[in-house]
FIZA-222649 format. One line per 2 residues: number of its first residue (from 1); for each residue x negated, y negated, z negated of N, C-alpha, C, O. Coordinates in nm, 3 decimals. Layout:
BEGIN
NUM = X/Y/Z/X/Y/Z/X/Y/Z/X/Y/Z ~ ...
END
This chain:
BEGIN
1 = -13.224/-7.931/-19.775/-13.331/-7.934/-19.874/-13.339/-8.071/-19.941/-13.332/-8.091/-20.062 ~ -13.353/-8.156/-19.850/-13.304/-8.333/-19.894/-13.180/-8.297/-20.031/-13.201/-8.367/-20.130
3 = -13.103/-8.236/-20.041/-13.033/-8.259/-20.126/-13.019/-8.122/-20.254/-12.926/-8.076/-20.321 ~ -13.153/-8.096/-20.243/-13.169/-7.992/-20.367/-13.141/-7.897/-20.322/-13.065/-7.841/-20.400
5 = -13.158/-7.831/-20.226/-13.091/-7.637/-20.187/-13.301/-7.579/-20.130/-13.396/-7.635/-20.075 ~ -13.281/-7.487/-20.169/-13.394/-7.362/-20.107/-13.331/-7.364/-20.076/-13.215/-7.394/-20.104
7 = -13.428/-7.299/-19.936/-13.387/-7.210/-19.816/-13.465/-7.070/-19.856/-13.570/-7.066/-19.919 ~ -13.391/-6.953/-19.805/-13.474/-6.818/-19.805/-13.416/-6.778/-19.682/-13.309/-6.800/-19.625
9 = -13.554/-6.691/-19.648/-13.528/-6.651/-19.500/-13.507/-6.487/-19.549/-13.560/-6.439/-19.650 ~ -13.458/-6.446/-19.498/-13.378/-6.306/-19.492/-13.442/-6.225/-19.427/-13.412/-6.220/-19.307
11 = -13.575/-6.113/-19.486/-13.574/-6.043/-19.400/-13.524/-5.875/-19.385/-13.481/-5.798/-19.470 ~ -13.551/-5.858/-19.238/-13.487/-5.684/-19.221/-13.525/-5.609/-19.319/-13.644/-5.590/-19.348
13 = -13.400/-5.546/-19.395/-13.480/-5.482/-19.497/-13.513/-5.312/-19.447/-13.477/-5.215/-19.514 ~ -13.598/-5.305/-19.299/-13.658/-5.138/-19.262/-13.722/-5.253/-19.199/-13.706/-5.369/-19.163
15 = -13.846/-5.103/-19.209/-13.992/-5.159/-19.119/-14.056/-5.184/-19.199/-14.062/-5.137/-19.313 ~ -14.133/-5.291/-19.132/-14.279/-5.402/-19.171/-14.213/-5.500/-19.303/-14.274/-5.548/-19.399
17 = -14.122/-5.506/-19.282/-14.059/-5.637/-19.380/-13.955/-5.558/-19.466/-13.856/-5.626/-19.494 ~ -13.955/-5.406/-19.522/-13.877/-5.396/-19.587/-13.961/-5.405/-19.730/-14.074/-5.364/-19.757
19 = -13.845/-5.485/-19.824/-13.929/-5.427/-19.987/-13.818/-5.368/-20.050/-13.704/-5.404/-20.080 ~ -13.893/-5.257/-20.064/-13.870/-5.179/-20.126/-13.743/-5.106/-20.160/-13.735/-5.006/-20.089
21 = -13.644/-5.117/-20.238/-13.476/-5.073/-20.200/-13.426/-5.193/-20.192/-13.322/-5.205/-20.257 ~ -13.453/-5.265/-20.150/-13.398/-5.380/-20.178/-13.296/-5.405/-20.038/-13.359/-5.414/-19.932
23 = -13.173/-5.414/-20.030/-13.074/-5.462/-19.896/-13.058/-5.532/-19.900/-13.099/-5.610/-19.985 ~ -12.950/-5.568/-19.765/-12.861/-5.686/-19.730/-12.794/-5.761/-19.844/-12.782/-5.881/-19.870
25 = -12.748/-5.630/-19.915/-12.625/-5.682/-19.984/-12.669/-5.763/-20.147/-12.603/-5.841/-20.215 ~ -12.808/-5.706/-20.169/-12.896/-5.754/-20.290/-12.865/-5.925/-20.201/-12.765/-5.987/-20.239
27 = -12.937/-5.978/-20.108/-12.962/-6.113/-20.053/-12.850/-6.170/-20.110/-12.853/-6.263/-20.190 ~ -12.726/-6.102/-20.061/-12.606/-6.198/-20.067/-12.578/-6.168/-20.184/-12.512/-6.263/-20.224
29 = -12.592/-6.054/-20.309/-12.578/-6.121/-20.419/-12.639/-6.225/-20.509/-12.588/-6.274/-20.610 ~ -12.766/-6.252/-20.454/-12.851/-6.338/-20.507/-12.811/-6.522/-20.441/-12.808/-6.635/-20.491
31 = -12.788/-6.463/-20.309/-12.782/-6.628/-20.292/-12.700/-6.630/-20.255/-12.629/-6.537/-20.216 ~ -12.679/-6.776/-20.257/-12.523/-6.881/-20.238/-12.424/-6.862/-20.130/-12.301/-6.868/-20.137
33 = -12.519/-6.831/-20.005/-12.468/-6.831/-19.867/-12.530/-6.847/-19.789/-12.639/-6.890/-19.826 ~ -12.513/-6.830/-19.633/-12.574/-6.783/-19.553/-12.563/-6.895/-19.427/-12.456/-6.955/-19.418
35 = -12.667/-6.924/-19.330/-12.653/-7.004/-19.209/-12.694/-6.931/-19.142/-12.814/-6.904/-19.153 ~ -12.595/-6.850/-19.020/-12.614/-6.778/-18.893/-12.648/-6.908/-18.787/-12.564/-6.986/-18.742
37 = -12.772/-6.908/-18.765/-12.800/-7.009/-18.671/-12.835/-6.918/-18.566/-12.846/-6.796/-18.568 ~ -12.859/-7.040/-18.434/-12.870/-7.027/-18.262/-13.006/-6.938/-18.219/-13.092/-6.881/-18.285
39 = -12.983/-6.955/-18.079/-13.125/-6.870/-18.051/-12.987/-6.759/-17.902/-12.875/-6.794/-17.866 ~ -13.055/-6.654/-17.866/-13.023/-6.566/-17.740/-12.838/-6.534/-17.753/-12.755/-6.542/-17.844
41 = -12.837/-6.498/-17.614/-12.722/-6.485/-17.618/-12.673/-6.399/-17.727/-12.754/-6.365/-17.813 ~ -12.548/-6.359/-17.736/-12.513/-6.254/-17.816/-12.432/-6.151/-17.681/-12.355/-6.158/-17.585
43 = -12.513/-6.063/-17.753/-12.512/-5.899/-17.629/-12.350/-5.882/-17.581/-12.283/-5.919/-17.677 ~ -12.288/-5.853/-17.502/-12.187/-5.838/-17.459/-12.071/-5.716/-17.519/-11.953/-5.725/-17.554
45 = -12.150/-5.620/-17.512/-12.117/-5.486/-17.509/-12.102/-5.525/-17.701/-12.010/-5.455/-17.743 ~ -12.151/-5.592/-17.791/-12.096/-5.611/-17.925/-11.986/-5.681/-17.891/-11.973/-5.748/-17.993
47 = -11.872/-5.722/-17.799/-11.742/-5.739/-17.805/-11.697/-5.681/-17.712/-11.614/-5.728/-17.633 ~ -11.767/-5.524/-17.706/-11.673/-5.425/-17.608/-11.703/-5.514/-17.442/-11.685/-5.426/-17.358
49 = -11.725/-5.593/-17.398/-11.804/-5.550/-17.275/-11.964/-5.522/-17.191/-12.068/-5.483/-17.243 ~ -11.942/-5.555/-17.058/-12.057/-5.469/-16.994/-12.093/-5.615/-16.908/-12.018/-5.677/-16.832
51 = -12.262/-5.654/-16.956/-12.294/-5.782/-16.898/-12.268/-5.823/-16.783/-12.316/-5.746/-16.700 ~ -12.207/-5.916/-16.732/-12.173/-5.955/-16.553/-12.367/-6.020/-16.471/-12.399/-6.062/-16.360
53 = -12.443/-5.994/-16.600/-12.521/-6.024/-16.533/-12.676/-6.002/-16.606/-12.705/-6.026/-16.723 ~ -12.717/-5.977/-16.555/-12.921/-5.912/-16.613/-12.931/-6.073/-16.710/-12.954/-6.061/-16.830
55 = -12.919/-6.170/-16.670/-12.968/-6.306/-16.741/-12.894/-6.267/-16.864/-12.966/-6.268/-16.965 ~ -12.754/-6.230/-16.886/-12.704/-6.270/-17.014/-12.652/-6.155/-17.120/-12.559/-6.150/-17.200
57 = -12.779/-6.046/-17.072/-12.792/-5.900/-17.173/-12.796/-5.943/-17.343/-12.766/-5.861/-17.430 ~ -12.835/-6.071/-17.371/-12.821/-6.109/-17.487/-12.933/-6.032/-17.531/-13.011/-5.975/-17.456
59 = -12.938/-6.032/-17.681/-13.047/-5.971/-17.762/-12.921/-5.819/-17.898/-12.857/-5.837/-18.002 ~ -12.943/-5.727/-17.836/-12.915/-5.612/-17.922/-12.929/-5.598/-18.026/-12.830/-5.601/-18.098
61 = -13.037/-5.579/-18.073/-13.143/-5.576/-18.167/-13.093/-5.666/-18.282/-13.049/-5.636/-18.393 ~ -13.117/-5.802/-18.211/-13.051/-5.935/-18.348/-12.877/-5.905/-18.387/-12.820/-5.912/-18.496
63 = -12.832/-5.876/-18.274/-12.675/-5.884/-18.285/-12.675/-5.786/-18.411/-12.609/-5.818/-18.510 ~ -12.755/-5.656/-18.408/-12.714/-5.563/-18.511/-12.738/-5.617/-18.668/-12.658/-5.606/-18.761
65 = -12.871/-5.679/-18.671/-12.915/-5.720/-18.770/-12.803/-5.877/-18.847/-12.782/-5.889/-18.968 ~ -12.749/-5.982/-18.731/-12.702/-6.057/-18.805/-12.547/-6.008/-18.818/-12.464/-6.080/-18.875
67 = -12.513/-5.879/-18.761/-12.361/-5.819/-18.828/-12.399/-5.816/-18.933/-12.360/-5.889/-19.024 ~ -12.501/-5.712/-18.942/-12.521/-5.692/-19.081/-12.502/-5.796/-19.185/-12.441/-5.781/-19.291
69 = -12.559/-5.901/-19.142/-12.585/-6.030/-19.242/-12.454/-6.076/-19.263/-12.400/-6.111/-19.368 ~ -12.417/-6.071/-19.166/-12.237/-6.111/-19.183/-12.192/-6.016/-19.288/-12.135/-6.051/-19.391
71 = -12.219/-5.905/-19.260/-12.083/-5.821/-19.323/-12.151/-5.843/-19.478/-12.078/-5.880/-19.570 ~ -12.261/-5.823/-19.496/-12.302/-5.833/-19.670/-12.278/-5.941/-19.712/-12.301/-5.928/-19.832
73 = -12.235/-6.079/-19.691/-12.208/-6.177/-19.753/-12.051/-6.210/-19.755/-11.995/-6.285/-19.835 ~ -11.985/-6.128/-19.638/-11.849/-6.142/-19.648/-11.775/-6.027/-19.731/-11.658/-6.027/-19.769
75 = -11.867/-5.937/-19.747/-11.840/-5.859/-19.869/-11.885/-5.921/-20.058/-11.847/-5.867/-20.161 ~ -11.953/-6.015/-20.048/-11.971/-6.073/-20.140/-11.921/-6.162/-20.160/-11.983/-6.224/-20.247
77 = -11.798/-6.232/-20.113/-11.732/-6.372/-20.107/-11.773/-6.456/-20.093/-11.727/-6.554/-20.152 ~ -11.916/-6.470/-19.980/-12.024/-6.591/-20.022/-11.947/-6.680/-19.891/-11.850/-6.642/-19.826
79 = -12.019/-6.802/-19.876/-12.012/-6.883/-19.775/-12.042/-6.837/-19.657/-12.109/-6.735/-19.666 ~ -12.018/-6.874/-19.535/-12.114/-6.833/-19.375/-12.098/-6.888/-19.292/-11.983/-6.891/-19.249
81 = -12.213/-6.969/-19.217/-12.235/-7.103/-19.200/-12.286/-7.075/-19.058/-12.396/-7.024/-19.037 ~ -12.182/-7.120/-18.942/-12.266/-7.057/-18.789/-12.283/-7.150/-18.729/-12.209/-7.244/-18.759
83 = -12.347/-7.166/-18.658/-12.447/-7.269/-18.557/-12.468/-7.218/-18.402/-12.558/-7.140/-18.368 ~ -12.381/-7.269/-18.326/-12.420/-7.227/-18.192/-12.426/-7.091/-18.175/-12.312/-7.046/-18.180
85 = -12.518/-6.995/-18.155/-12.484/-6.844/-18.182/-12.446/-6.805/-18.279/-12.352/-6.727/-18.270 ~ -12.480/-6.826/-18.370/-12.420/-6.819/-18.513/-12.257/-6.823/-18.533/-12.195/-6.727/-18.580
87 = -12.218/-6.902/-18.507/-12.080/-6.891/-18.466/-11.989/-6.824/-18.371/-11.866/-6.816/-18.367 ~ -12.073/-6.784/-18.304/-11.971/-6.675/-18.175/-12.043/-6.542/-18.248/-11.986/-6.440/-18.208
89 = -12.116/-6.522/-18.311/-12.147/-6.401/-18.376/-12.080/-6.384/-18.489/-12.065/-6.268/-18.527 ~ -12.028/-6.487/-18.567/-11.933/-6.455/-18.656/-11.768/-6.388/-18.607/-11.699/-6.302/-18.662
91 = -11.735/-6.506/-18.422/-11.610/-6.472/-18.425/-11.601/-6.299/-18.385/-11.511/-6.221/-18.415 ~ -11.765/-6.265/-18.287/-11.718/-6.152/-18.277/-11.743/-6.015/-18.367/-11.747/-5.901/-18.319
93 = -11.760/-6.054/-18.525/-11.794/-5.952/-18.611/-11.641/-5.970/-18.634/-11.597/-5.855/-18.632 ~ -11.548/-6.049/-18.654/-11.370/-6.052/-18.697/-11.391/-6.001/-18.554/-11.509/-5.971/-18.577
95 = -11.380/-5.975/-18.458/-11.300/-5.948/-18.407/-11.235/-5.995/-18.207/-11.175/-5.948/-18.110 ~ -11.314/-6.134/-18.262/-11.290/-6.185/-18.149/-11.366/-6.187/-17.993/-11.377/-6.065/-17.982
97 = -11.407/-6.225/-17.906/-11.461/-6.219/-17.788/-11.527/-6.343/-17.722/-11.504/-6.455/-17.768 ~ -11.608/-6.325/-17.617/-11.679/-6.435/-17.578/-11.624/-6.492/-17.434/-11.504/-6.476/-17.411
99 = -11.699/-6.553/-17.343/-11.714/-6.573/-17.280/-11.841/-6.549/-17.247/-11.905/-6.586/-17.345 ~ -11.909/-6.511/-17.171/-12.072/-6.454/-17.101/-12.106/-6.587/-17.056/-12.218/-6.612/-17.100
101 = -12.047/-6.710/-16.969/-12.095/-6.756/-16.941/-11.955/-6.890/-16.867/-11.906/-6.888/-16.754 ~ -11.931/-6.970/-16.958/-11.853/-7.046/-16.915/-11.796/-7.103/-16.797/-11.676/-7.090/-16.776
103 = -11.876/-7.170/-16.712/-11.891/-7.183/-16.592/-11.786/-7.059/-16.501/-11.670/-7.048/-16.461 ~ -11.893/-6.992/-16.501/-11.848/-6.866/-16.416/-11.705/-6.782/-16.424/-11.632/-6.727/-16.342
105 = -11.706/-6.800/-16.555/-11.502/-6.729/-16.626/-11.445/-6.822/-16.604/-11.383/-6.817/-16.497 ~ -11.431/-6.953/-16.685/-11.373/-7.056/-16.673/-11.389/-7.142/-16.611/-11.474/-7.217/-16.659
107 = -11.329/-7.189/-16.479/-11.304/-7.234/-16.352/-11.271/-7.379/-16.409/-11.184/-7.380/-16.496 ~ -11.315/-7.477/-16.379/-11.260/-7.616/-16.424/-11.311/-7.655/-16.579/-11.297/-7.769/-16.622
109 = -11.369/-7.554/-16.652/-11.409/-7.595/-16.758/-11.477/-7.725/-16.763/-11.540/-7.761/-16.664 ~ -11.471/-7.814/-16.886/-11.583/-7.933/-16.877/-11.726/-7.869/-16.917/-11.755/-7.773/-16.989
111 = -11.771/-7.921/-16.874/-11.976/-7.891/-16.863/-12.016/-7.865/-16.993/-12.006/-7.970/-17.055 ~ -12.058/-7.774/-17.065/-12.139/-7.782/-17.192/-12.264/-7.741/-17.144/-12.323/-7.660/-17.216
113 = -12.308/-7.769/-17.066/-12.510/-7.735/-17.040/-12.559/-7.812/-16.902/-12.524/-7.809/-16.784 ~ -12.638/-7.866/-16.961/-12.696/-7.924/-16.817/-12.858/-7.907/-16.844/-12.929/-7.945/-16.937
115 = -12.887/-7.824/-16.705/-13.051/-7.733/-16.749/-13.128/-7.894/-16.728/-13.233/-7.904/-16.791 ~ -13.093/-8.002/-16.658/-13.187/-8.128/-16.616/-13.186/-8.188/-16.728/-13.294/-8.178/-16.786
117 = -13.090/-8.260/-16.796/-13.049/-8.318/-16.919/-13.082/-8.265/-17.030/-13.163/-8.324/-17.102 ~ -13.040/-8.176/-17.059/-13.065/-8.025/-17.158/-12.973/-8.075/-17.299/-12.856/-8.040/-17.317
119 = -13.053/-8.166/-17.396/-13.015/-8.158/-17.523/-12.949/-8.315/-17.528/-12.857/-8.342/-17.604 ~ -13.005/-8.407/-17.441/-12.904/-8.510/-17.392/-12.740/-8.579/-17.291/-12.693/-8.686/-17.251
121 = -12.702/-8.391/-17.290/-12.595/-8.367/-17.225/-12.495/-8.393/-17.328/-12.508/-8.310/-17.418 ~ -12.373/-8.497/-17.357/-12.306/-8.543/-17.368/-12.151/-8.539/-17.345/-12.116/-8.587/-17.238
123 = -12.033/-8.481/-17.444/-11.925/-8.481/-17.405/-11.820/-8.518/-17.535/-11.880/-8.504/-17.642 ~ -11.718/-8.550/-17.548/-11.580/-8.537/-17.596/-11.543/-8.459/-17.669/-11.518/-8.344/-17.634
125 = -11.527/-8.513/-17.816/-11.442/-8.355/-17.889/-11.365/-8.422/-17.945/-11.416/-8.517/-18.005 ~ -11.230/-8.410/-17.950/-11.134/-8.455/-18.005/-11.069/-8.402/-18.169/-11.012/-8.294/-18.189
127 = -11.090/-8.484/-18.251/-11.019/-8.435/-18.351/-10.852/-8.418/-18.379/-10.768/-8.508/-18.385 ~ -10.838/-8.301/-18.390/-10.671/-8.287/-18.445/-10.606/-8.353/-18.558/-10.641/-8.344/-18.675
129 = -10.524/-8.410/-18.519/-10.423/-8.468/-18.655/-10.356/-8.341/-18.716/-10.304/-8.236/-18.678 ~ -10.393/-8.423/-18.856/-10.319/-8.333/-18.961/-10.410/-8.183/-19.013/-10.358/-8.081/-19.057
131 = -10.532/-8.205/-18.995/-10.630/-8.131/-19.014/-10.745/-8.131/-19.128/-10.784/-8.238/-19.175 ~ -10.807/-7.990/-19.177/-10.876/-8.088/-19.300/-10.993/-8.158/-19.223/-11.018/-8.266/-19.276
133 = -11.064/-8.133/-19.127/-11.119/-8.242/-19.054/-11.086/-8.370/-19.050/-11.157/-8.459/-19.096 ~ -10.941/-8.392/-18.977/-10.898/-8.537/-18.938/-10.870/-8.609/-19.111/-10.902/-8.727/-19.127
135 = -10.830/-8.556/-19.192/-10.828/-8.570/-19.329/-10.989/-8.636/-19.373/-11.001/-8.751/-19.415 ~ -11.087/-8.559/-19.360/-11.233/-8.624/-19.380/-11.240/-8.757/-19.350/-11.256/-8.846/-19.434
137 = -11.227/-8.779/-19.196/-11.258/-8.814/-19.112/-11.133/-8.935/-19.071/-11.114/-8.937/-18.949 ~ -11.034/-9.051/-19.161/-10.903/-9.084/-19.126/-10.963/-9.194/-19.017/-11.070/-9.254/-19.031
139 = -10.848/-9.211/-18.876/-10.877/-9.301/-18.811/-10.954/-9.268/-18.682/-10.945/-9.344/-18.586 ~ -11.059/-9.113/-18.677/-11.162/-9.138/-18.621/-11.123/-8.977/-18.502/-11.182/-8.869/-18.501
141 = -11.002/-9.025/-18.415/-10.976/-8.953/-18.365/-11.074/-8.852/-18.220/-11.057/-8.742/-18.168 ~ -11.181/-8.972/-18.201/-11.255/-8.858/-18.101/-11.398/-8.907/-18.112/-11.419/-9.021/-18.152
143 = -11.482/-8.838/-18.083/-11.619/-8.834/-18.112/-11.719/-8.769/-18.001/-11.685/-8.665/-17.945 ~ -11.848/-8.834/-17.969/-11.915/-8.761/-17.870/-12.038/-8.644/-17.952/-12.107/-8.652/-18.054
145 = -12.026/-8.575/-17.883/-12.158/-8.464/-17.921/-12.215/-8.396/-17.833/-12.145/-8.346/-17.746 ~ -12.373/-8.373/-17.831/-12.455/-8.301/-17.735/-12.381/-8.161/-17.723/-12.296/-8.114/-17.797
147 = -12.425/-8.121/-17.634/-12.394/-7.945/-17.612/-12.482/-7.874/-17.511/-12.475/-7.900/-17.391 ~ -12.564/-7.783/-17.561/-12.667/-7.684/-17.445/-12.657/-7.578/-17.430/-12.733/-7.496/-17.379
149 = -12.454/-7.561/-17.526/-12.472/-7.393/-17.488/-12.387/-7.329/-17.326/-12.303/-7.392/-17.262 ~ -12.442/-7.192/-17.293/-12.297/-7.169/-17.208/-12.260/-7.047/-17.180/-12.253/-6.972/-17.083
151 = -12.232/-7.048/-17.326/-12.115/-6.932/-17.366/-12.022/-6.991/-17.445/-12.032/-7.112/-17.465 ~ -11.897/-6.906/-17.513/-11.839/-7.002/-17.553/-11.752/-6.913/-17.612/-11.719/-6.828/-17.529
153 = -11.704/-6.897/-17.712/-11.519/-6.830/-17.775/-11.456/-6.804/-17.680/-11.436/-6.899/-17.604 ~ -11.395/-6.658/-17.637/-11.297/-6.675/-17.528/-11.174/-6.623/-17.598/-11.075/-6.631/-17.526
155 = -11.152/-6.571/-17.717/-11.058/-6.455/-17.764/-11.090/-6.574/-17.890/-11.183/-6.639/-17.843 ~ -11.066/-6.616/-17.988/-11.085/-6.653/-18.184/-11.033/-6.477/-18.174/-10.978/-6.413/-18.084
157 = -11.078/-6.440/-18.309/-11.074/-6.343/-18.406/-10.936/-6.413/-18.479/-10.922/-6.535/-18.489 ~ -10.835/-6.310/-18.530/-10.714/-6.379/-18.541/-10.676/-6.280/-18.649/-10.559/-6.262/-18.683
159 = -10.797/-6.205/-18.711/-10.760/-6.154/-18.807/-10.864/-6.122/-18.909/-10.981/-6.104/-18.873 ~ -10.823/-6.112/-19.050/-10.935/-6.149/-19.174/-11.033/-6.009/-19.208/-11.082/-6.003/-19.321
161 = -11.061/-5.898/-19.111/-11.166/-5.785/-19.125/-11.236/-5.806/-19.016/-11.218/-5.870/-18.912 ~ -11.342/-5.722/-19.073/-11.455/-5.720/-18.998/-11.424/-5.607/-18.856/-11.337/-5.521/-18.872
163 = -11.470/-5.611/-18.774/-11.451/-5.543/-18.637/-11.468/-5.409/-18.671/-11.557/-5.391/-18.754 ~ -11.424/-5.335/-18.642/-11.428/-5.210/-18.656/-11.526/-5.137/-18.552/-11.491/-5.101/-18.439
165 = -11.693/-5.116/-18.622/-11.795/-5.018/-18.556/-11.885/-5.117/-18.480/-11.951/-5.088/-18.380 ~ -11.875/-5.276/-18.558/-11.934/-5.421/-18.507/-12.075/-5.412/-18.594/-12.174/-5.480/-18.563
167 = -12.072/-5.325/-18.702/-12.180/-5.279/-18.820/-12.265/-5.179/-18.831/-12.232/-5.070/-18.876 ~ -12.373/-5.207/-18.794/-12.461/-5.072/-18.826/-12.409/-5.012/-18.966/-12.385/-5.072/-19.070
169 = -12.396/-4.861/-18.933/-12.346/-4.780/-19.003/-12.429/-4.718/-19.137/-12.388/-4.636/-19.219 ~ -12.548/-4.780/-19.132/-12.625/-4.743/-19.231/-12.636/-4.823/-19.372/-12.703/-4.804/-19.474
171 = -12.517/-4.946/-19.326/-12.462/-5.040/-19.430/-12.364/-5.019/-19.486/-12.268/-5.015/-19.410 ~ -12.334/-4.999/-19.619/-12.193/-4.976/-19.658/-12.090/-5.069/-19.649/-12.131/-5.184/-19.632
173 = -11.956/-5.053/-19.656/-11.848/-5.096/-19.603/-11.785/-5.104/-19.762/-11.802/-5.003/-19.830 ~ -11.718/-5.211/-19.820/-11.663/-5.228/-19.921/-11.533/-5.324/-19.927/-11.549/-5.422/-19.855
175 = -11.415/-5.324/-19.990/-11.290/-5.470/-19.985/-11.348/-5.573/-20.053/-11.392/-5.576/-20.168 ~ -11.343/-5.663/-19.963/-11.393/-5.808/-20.081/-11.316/-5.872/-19.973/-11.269/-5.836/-19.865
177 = -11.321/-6.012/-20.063/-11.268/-6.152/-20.035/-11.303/-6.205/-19.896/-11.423/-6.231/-19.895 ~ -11.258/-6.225/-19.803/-11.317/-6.283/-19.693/-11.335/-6.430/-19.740/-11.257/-6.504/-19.800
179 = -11.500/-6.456/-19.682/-11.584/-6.613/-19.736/-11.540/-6.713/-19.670/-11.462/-6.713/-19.575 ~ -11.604/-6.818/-19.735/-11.559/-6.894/-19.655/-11.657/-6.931/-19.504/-11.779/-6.923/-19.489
181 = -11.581/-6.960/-19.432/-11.650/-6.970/-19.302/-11.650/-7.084/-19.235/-11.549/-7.123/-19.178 ~ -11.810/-7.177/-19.235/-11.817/-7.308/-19.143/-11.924/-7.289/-19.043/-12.034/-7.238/-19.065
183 = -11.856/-7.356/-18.875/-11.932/-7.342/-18.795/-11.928/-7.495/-18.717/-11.847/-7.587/-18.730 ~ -12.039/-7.486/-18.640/-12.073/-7.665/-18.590/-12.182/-7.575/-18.413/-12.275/-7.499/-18.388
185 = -12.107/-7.635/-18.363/-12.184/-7.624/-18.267/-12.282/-7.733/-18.202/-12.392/-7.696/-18.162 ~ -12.239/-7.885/-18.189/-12.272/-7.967/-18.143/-12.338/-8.123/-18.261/-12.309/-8.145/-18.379
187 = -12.407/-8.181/-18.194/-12.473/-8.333/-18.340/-12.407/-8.404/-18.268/-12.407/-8.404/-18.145 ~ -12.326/-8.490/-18.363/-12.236/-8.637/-18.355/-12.345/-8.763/-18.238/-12.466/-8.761/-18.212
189 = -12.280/-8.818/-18.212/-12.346/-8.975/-18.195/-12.281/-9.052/-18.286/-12.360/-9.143/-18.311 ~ -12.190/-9.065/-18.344/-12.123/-9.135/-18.434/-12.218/-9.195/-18.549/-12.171/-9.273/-18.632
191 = -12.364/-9.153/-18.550/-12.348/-9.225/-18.680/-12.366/-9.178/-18.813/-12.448/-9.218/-18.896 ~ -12.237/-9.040/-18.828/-12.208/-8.992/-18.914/-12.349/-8.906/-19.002/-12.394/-8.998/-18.934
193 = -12.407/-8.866/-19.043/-12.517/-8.809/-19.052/-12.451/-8.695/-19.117/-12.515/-8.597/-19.079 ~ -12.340/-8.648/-19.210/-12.228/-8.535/-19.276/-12.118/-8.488/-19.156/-12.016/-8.425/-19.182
195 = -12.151/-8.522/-19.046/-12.027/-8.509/-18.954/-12.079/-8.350/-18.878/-12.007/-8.255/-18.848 ~ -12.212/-8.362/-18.863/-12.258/-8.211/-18.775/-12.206/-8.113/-18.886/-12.173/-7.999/-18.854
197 = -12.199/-8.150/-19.001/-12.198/-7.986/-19.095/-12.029/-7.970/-19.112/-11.969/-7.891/-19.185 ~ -11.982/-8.057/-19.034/-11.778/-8.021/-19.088/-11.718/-8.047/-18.943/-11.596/-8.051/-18.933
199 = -11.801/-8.068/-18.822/-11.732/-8.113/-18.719/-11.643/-8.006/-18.683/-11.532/-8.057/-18.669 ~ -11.639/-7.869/-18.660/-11.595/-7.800/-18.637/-11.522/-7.673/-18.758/-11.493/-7.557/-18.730
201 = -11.510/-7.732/-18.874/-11.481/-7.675/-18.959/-11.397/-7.552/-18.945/-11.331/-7.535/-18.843 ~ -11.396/-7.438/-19.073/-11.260/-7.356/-19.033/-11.296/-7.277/-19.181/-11.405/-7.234/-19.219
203 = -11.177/-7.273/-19.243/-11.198/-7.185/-19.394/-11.115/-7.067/-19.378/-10.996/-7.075/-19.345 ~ -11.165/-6.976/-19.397/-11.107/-6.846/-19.383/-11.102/-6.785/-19.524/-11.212/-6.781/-19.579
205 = -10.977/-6.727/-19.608/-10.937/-6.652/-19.683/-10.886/-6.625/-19.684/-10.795/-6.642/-19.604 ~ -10.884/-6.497/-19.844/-10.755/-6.375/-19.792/-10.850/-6.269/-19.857/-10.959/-6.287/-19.910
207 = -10.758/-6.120/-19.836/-10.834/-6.002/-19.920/-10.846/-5.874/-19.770/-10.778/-5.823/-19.681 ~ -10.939/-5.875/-19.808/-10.976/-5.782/-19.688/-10.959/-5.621/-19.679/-11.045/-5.542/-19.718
209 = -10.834/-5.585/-19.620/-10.749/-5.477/-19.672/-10.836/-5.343/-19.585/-10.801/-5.228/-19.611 ~ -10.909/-5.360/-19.519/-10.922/-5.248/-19.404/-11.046/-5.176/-19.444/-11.148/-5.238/-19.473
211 = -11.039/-5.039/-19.447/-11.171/-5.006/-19.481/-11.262/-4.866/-19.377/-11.176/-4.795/-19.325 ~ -11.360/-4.833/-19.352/-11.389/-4.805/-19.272/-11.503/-4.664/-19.254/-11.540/-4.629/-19.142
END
């Protein structure tokens, strides 16, 4: 907002908050692009499995609603901008899979959550050479950032459509451009105050051949 953007909040268009014919796909033709931000797990069974545990049933309900949000803006060629859940909800509308709970799958993993510490938990992310990141960024090969999540990418999505039956069906399905796609999970100590919105960058394009 500091730099000239509204924000609009998106709401469900059934129920209490619908107006009128108005959809998903009206939002994303109207605006620029979209920030899938954080908040409950994301439900399991939306990347085809069955929770290992009552704590990490995730939220259903949202998962359906921010496919949705996904799929109407990636049908509109807009931007889509994920944040902590936001971003594992994007990988698993392409396609990809989670982890439920880091720790527990991945044996030796480094720590991304500490319930004592919480948002002052502290680790290592290394930037890749030869990247449009490390390109931003020349010289500034590793960087610390908080982390409180613990789930995590276990599969990337490794291909440019949307998941097949990842979409409430009461949304239409159309070929468009796959958007572009930036996600950030963690805030710099660096300094940088532009570094949280590209730390984790990733641009996805291409024509989205699959239809459903």
């Amino acid at each position: 907002m500091s730099a000239g953007a509204m924000v609009v909040m998106v709401p469900c268009p059934t129920g209490e908050t619908a107006l009128g014919d108005v959809s998903l796909n009206h939002y994303a033709e109207w605006l620029d692009g979209v920030v899938m931000h954080g908040g409950a797990d994301v439900w399991p069974g939306s990347y085809g499995e069955e929770p290992l545990k009552d704590a990490w049933l995730g939220d259903r309900i949202r998962d359906l609603y921010d496919l949705a949000l996904v799929e109407a803006f990636e049908q509109a060629g807009k931007p889509i901008f994920g944040v902590c859940r936001g971003l594992q909800l994007i990988n698993v509308a392409f396609g990809g899979t989670l982890y439920q709970d880091i720790e527990t799958q991945h044996p030796g993993a480094q720590l991304h959550r500490d319930p004592v510490t919480y948002d002052q938990h502290f680790h290592d992310v290394e930037i890749v050479p030869n990247t449009r990141l490390a390109r931003m960024y020349p010289g500034l090969g590793q960087v610390k950032v908080n982390s409180i999540h613990h789930q995590g990418i276990k599969q990337i999505a490794r291909v440019s459509t949307l998941r097949p039956g990842a979409i409430p069906t009461r949304y239409p399905r159309r070929s468009a451009a796959i958007p572009r796609v930036v996600t950030a999970t963690s805030r710099p100590r660096n300094g940088t105050r532009s570094f949280a919105r590209t730390m984790t960058a990733s641009w996805m394009r291409g024509q989205s051949s699959t239809t459903f």
